[in-house]
C-alpha positions as CSV (number, residue, x, y, z in Angstrom):
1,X,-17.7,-1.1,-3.1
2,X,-18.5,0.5,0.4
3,X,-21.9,-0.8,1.8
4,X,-24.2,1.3,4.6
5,X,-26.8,0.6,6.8
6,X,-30.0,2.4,7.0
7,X,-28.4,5.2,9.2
8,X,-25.7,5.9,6.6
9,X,-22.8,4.0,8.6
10,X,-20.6,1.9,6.7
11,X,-21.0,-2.1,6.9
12,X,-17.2,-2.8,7.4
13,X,-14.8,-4.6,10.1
14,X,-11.5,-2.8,10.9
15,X,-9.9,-5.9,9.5
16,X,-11.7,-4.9,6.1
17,X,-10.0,-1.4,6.7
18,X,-6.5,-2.6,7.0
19,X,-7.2,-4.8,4.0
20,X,-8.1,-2.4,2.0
21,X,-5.1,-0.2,3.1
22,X,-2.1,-2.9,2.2
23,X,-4.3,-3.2,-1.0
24,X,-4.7,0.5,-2.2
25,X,-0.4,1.4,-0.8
26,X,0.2,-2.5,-3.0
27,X,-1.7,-0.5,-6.5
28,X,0.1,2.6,-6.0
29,X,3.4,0.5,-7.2
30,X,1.0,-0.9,-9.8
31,X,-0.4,2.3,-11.6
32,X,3.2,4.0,-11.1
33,X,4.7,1.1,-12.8
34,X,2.5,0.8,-15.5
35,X,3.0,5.0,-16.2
36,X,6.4,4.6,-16.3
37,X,6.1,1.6,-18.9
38,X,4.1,4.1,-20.7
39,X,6.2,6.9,-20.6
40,X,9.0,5.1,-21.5
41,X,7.1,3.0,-24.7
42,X,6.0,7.0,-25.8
43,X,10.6,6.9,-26.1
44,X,10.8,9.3,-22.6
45,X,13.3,8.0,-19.9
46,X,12.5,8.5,-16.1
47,X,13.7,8.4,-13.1
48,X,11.4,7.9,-10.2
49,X,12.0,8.9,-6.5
50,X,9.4,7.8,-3.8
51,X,8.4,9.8,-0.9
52,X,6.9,8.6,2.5
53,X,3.2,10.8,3.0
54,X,0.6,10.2,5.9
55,X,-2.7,10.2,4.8
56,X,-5.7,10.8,6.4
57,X,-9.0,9.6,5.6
58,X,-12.3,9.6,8.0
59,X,-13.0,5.6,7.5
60,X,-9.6,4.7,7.7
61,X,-8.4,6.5,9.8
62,X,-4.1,8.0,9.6
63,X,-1.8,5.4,7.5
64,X,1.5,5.5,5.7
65,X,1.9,5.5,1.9
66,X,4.0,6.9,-0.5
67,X,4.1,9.3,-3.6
68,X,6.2,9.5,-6.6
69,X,7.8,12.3,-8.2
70,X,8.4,11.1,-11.9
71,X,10.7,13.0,-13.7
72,X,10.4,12.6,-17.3
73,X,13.6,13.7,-19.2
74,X,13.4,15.2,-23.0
75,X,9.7,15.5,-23.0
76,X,8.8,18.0,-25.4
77,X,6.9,20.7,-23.6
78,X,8.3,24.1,-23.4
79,X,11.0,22.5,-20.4
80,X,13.5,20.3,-20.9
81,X,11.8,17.6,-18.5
82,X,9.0,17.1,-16.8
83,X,8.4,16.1,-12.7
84,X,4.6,14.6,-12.3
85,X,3.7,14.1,-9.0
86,X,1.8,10.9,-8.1
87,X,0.4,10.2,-4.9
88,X,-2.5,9.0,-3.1
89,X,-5.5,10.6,-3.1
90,X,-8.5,8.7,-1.5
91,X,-9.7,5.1,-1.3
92,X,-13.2,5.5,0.2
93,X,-14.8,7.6,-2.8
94,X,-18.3,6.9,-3.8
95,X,-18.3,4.7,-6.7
96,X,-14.5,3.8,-7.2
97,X,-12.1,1.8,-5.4
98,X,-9.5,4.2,-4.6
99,X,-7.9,7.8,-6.4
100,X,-4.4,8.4,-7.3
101,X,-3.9,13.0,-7.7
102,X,-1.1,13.1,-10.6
103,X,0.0,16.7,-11.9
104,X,2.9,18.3,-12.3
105,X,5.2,19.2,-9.2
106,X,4.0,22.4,-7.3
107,X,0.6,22.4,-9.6
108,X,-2.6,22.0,-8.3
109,X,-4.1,18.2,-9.1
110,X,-7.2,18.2,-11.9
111,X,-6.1,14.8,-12.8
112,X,-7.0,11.7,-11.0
113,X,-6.0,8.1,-11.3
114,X,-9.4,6.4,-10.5
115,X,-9.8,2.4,-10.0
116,X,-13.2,0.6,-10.3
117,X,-14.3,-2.6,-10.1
118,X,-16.9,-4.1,-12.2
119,X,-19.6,-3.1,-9.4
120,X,-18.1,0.0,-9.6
121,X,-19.1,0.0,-13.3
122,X,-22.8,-0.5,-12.6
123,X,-23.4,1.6,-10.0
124,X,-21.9,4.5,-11.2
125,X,-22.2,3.9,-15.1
126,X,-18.9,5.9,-15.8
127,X,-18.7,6.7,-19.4
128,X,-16.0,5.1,-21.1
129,X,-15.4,2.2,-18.0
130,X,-15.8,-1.1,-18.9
131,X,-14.1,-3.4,-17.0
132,X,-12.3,-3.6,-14.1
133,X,-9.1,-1.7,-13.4
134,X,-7.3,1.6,-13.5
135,X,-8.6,4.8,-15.4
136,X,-7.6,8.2,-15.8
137,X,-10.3,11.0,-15.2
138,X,-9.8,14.8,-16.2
139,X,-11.6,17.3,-13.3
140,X,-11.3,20.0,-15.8
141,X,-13.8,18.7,-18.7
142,X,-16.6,16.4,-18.6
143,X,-15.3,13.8,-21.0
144,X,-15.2,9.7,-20.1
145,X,-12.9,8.2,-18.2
146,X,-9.7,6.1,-20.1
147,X,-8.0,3.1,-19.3
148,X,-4.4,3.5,-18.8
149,X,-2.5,3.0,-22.0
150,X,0.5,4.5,-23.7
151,X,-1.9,6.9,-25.9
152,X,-3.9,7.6,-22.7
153,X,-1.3,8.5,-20.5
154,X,0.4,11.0,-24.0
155,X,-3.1,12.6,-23.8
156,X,-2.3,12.8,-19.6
157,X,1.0,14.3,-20.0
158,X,-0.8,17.1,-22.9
159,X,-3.4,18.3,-20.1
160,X,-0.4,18.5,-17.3
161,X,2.2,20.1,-19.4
C-alpha cells in the first residue's frame, strides 16, 4: 500500500516505482492466465492475442504494458463468440495494488480486475475480500468484490455480454 507524508506526497524511491512496474506488467500474465483457465474449465475455447499499450500514470510516470483481447469461441450470448478486452488499468489506486479494465471489445469498461493485499484488506474493508490476491469488482452495482474463480469469472462474462 502507497504511504504519504504530512503534505500528501508519496513515501517512495523511483526504484520502488520501477518495482512495482515489472510487478503489476509480471500479474497482467497472471490474472489473464488464470481467466483463460476459467473460461476454458466453464468448456469455452480461446484464443488470446496481446497488444503493446503505453500507459500513463502521474506516480509512475509513461511505461509499456500490454492488453489482451480474449476471444471466447461458442459462448452462448446472442453472438457466436465473444472478444473481452483486458488491459491495464491503474496501479496506484487508493486501497488496492493495481486494476485490470476488462469488457467487451469497443464497450465501455464497468468491470475491473482489482488486486489487494492483506493491508489492502484492513484499510479499505472491501466486502467480500479476504485474503490476499486478485478480485473482480462490478462499477455498475454496489455488491462485494469476488475472487477469481471459474463461477466468478461465468457471473463476469453474464454482466459483459
Amino acid at each position: 500500500m502507497l504511504k504519504f507524508d504530512e503534505n500528501d506526497n508519496p513515501l517512495i524511491t523511483q526504484e520502488e516505482i520501477a518495482t512495482k512496474v515489472v510487478w503489476f506488467n509480471e500479474q497482467i500474465n497472471v490474472v489473464k492466465d488464470q481467466l483463460i483457465r476459467c473460461i476454458e474449465e466453464l468448456g469455452y475455447p480461446v484464443t488470446v492475442t496481446e497488444h503493446p499499450v503505453m500507459i500513463k500514470e502521474g506516480l509512475t510516470g509513461d511505461y509499456q504494458s500490454r492488453k489482451f483481447h480474449i476471444l471466447i469461441h461458442g459462448y452462448k450470448s446472442f453472438r457466436p463468440n465473444m472478444e473481452l478486452c483486458l488491459k491495464p488499468f491503474a496501479i496506484w489506486l487508493s486501497g488496492n495494488e493495481g486494476a485490470l479494465s476488462i469488457a467487451q471489445v469497443g464497450d465501455f469498461p464497468t468491470n475491473y480486475i482489482i488486486h489487494f493485499s492483506l493491508d489492502d484488506i484492513a484499510y479499505t474493508g472491501y466486502q467480500g475480500a479476504d485474503e490476499e490476491g486478485w478480485y473482480w469488482d462490478n462499477q455498475e452495482i454496489k455488491e462485494p468484490v469476488y475472487k477469481l474463480t471459474p463461477d466468478t469469472v461465468k457471473r463476469l462474462l453474464g454482466t459483459v455480454a
